[in-house]
N, C-alpha and C positions, 0 to 999 in steps of 0.2 A: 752640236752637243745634245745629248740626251737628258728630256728632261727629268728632274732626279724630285723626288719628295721625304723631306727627314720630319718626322713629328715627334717631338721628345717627351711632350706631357700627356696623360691624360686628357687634361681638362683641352689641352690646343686639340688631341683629336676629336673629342665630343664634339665640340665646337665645328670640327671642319669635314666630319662624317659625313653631312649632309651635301655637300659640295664634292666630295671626292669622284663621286659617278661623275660629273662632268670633266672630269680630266680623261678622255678620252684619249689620248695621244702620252698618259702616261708610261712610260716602261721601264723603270723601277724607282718602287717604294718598300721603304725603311720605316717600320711602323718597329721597331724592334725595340727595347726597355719600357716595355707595358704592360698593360696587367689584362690584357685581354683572358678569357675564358673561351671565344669565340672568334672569328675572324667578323668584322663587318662584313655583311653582304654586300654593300658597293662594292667589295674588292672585286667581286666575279663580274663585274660591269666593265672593268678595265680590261678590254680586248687588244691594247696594243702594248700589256702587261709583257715585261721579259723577266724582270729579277723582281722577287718579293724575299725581302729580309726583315727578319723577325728574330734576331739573335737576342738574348740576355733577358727573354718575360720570364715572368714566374708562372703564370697561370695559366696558358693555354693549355686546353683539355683535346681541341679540336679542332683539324682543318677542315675544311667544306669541298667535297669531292668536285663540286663544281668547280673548283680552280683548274681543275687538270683539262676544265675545255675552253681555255683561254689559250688561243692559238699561238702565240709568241713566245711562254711562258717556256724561261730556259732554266730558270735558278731558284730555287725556296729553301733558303737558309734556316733553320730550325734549329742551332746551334744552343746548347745548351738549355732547350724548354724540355728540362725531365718530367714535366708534369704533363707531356703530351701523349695521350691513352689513344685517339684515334685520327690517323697512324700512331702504332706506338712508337714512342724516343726510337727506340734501337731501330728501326725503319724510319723516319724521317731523318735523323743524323747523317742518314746514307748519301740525302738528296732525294730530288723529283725523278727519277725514274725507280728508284726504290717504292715511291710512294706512289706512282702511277700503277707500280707491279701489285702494291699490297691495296688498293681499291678494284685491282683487275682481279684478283683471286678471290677478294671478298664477293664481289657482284656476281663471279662466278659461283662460288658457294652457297647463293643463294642469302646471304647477306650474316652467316654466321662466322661469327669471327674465329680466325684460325691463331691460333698459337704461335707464337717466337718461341725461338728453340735457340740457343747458343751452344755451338757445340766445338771441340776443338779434338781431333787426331795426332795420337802420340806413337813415334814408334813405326808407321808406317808409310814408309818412300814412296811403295808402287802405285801409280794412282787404279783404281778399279774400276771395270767399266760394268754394267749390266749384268754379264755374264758368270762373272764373278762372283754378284753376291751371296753372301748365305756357305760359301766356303770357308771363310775365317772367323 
């Protein structure tokens, strides 16, 4: 069985923040209904990391691009943190390969944040490829 970590309170993760880097054989923690703004930085210590859920905070503003070099790292549940600006909501909602994509554009860009766009096509069946465009 995998060992699993659920911390419900504040005050139990303050208290056990300092101890978490030695869970080195973690591979998933549930740090999720908290009021983080930040992730701890022990979390980028846990290298045998697979799932990180973080469902139902209010305040995270930010994940730490560092996670994405945690070799294991299959799942980051971000499920309703609207208050997540970097990645934003509508990329982390996606999942981790979404948010692997929007630090890999960012870092390509030279670290300027690019725009989310939603966009939606009414009307048009035929898919277009390259060549195409700029006719319609």
């Amino acid at each position: 069985m995998s060992p699993i970590v659920w911390f419900k309170t504040n005050v139990f993760i303050t208290f056990n923040l300092i101890r978490l880097s030695n869970l080195k054989a973690l591979r998933i923690l549930n740090v999720g209904l908290n009021h983080f703004t930040t992730l701890p930085p022990a979390i980028t210590n846990l290298y045998e990391l697979r799932e990180l859920l973080l469902r139902f905070g209010s305040n995270l503003q930010s994940l730490d691009p560092r996670l994405l070099d945690l070799p294991h790292l299959e799942k980051v549940d971000c499920t309703f943190h609207t208050s997540l600006m970097s990645p934003p909501y509508e990329v982390s909602k996606q999942g981790l390969q979404a948010i692997r994509k929007y630090y890999t554009d960012l870092e390509q860009s030279g670290g300027k944040k690019l725009p989310i766009v939603s966009a939606t096509v009414i009307g048009h069946r035929t898919p277009i490829n390259t060549s195409q465009q700029g006719r319609y």
